[in-house]
C-alpha positions as CSV (number, residue, x, y, z in Angstrom):
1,X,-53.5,-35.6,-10.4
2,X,-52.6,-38.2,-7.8
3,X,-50.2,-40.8,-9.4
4,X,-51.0,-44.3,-8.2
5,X,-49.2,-47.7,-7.7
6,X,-51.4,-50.8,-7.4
7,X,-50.5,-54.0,-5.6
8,X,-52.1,-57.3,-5.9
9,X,-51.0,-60.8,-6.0
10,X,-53.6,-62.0,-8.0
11,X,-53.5,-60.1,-11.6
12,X,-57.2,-60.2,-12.5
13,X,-57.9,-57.8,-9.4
14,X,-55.2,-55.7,-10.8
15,X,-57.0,-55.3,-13.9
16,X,-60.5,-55.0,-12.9
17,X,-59.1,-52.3,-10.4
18,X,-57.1,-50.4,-13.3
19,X,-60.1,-50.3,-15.0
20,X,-62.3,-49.1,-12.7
21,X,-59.5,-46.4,-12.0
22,X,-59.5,-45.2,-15.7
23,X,-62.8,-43.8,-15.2
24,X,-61.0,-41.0,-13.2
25,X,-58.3,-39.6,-15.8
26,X,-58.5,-35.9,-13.8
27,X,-58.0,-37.2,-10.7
28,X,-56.0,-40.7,-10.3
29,X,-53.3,-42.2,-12.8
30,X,-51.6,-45.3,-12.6
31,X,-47.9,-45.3,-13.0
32,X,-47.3,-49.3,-11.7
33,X,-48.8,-52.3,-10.7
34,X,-47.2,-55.2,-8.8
35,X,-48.3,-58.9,-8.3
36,X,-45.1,-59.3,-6.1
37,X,-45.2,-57.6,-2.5
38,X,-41.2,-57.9,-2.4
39,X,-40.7,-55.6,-5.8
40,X,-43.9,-53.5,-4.5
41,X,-41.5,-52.6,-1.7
42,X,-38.4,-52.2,-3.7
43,X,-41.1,-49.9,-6.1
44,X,-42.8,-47.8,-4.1
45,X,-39.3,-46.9,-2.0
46,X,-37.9,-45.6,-6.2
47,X,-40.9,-44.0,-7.7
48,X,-42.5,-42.1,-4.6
49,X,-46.3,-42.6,-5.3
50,X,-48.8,-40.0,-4.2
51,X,-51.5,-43.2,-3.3
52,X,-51.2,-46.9,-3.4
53,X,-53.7,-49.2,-3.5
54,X,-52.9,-51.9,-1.1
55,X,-54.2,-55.9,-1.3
56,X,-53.6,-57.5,2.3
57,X,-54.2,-60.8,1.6
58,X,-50.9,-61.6,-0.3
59,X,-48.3,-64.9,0.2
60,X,-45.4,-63.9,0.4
61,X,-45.9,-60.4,2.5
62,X,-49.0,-59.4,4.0
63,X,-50.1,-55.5,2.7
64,X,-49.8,-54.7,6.5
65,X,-46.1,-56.3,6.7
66,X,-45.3,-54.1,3.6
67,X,-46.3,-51.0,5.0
68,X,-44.5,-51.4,8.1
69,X,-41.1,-51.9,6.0
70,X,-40.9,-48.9,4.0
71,X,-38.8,-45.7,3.5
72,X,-40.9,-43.8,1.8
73,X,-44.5,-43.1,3.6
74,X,-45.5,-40.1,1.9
75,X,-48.4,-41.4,0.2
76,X,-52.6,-41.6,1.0
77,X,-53.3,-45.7,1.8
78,X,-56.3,-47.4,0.0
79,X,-56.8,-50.9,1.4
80,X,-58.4,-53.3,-0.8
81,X,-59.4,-56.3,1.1
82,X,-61.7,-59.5,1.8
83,X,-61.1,-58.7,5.9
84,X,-64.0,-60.1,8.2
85,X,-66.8,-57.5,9.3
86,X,-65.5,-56.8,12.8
87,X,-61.7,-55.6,10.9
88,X,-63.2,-53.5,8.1
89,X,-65.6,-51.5,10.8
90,X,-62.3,-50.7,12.6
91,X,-60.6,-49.6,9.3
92,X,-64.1,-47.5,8.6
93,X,-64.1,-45.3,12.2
94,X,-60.6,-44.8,11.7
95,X,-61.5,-43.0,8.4
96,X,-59.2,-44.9,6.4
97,X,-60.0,-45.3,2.4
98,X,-60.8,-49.0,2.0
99,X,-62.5,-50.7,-0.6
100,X,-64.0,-54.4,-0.3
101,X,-63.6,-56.8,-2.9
102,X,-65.1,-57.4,-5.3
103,X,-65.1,-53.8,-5.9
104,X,-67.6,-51.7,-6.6
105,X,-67.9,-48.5,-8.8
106,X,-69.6,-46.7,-6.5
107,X,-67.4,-47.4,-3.5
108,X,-64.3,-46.0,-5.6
109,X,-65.8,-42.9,-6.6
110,X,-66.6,-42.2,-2.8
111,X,-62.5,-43.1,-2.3
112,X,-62.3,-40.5,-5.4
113,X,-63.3,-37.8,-3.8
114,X,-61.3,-38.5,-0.3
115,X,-58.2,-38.9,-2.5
116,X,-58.6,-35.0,-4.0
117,X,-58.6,-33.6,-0.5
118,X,-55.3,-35.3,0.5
119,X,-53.1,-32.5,-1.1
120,X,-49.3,-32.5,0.9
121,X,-46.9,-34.1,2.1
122,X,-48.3,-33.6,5.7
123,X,-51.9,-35.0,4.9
124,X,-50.0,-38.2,3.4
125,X,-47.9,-38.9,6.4
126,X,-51.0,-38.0,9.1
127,X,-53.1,-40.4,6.8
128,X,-50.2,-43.8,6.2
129,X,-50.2,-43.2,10.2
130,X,-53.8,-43.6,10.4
131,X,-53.7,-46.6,8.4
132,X,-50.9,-48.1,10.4
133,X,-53.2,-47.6,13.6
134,X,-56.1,-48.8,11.9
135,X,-54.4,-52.1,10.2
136,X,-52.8,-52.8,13.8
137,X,-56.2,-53.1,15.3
138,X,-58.2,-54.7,12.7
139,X,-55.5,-57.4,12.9
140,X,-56.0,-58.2,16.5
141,X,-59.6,-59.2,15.8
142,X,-58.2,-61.2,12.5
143,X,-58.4,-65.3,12.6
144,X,-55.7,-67.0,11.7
145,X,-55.5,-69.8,8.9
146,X,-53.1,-72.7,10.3
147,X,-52.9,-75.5,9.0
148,X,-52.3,-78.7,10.6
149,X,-52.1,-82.2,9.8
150,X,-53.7,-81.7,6.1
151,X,-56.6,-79.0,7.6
152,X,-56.7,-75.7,8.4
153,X,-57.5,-74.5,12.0
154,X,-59.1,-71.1,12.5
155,X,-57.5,-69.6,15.7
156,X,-57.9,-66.3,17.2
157,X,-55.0,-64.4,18.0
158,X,-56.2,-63.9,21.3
159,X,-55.9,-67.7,22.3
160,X,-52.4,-68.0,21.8
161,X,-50.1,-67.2,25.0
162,X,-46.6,-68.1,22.9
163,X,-44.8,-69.9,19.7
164,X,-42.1,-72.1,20.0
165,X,-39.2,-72.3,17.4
166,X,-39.1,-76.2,16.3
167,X,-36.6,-76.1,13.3
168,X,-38.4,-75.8,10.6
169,X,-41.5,-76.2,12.3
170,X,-43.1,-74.5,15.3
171,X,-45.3,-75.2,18.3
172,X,-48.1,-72.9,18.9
173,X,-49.2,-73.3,22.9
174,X,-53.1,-72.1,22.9
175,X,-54.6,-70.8,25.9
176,X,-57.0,-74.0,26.3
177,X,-54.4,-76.2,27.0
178,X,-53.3,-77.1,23.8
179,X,-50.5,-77.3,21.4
180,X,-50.0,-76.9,17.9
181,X,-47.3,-78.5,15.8
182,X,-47.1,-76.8,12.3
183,X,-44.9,-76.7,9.6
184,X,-44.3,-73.0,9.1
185,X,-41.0,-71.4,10.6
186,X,-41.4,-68.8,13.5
187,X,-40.2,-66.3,11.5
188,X,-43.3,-66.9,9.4
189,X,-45.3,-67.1,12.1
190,X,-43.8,-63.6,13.4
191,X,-45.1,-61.9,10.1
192,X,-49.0,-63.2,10.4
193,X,-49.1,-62.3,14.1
194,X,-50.2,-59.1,14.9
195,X,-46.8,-57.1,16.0
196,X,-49.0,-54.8,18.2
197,X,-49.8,-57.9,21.1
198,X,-46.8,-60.5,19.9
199,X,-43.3,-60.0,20.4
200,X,-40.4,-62.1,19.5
201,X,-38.1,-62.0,22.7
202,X,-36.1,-64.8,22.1
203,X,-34.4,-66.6,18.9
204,X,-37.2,-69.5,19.5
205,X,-40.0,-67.9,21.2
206,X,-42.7,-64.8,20.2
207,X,-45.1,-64.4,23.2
208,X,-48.8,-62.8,23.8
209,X,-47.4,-59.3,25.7
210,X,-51.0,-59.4,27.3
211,X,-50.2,-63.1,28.4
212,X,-47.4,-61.8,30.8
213,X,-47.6,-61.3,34.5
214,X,-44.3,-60.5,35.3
215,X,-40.6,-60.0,34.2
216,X,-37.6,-61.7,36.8
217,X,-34.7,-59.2,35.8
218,X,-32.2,-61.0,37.6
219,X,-33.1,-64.3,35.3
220,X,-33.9,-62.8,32.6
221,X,-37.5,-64.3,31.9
222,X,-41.0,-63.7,31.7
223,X,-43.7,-65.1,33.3
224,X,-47.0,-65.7,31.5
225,X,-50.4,-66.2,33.6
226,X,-50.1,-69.7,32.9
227,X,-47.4,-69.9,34.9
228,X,-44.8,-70.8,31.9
229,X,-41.3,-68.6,32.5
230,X,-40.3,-67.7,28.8
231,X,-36.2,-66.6,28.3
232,X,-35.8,-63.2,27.1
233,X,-32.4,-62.7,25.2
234,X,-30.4,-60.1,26.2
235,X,-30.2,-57.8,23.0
236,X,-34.1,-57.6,23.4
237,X,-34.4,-57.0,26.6
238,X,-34.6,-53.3,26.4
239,X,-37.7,-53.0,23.2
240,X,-39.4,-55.5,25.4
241,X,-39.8,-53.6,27.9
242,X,-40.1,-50.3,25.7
243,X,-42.9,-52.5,24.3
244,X,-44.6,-53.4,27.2
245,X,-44.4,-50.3,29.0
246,X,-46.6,-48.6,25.8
């Protein structure tokens, strides 16, 4: 028997989930559930899971951010999520257990039986990797909710060349010209970007890695192909380059 941690900010999807779970006493059991991503974390690191069941939308931590911060990986990855079409086919050819809200009995007993033939330690490592790859992907073709001047803007990752550090708000330069001024702090911004294409090389800036052209070593900048020359600090120099050298 598999035992089971289930995160979810929102506590009637936790329920309806447990539920459905209960059907499966010989194969699943659930030893926690979390509404908050930040004790998730602090949970899953103590009590070592076999699977969790993993909401991405959450406030205060995406499910993806989450992952990326834990100790302990040992554990099979079920992704329960409202993700856009294009996302959830790059999380199905990467084989990764998913299941799409609102949740159906039928897609968990399919989960079920990919569950029992995850058996060791090996499996659950090979598998959390899969899901990191997966999530990293599916991200990239994720819109972004900003919102701006009392409405939300739907923007593409792929439109922004780089963020700009503005107190406690930021600038987000698109690729159209345009500018965005919203009230969310870069580090904010850093955790809904997807950290596979954006990189924070500078105390006040995170920029598109495809968006660069070159790097001036002597300077110390980077170039974008809109011609804007971005200051790379020196202690990150070095996983910059790591970065975009992958």
């Amino acid at each position: 028997m598999m035992r089971a941690i289930v995160v979810d900010d929102e506590m009637a999807a936790i329920k309806s989930l447990t539920w459905e779970l209960q059907k499966f006493p010989e194969t699943i059991s659930i030893i926690e559930t979390f509404t908050s991503a930040k004790e998730a974390l602090s949970g899953i690191n103590y009590l070592k899971p076999d699977c969790v069941f993993l909401d991405i939308e959450m406030p205060e931590m995406n499910g993806f951010t989450l992952l990326k911060k834990l100790d302990y990986r040992n554990f099979a990855v079920v992704i329960t999520t409202a993700y856009n079409q294009y996302a959830i086919q790059a999380i199905k050819e990467s084989a990764v257990d998913y299941l799409l809200k609102p949740i159906d009995g039928d897609e968990i007993r399919t989960v079920m039986e990919k569950l029992k033939k995850i058996k060791d330690a090996q499996s659950f490592q090979n598998h959390f990797k899969d899901t990191i790859n997966a999530l990293s992907r599916a991200s990239a073709h994720q819109t972004l909710q900003i919102p701006v001047s009392g409405k939300i803007l739907f923007v593409r990752p792929d439109e922004i060349m780089y963020c700009e550090s503005d107190g406690n708000y930021s600038k987000i330069f698109l690729e159209s010209p345009k500018q965005l001024h919203v009230s969310k702090k870069l580090k904010e911004l850093e955790e809904m970007l997807p950290e596979n294409v954006f990189y924070r090389v500078h105390n006040s800036f995170i920029i598109h890695m495809l968006k660069v052209s070159e790097y001036l070593r002597t300077d110390g900048y980077v170039v974008l192909t809109n011609g804007k020359r971005i200051p790379v600090s020196r202690n990150k120099k070095d996983d910059f380059l790591r970065k975009m050298a992958h």
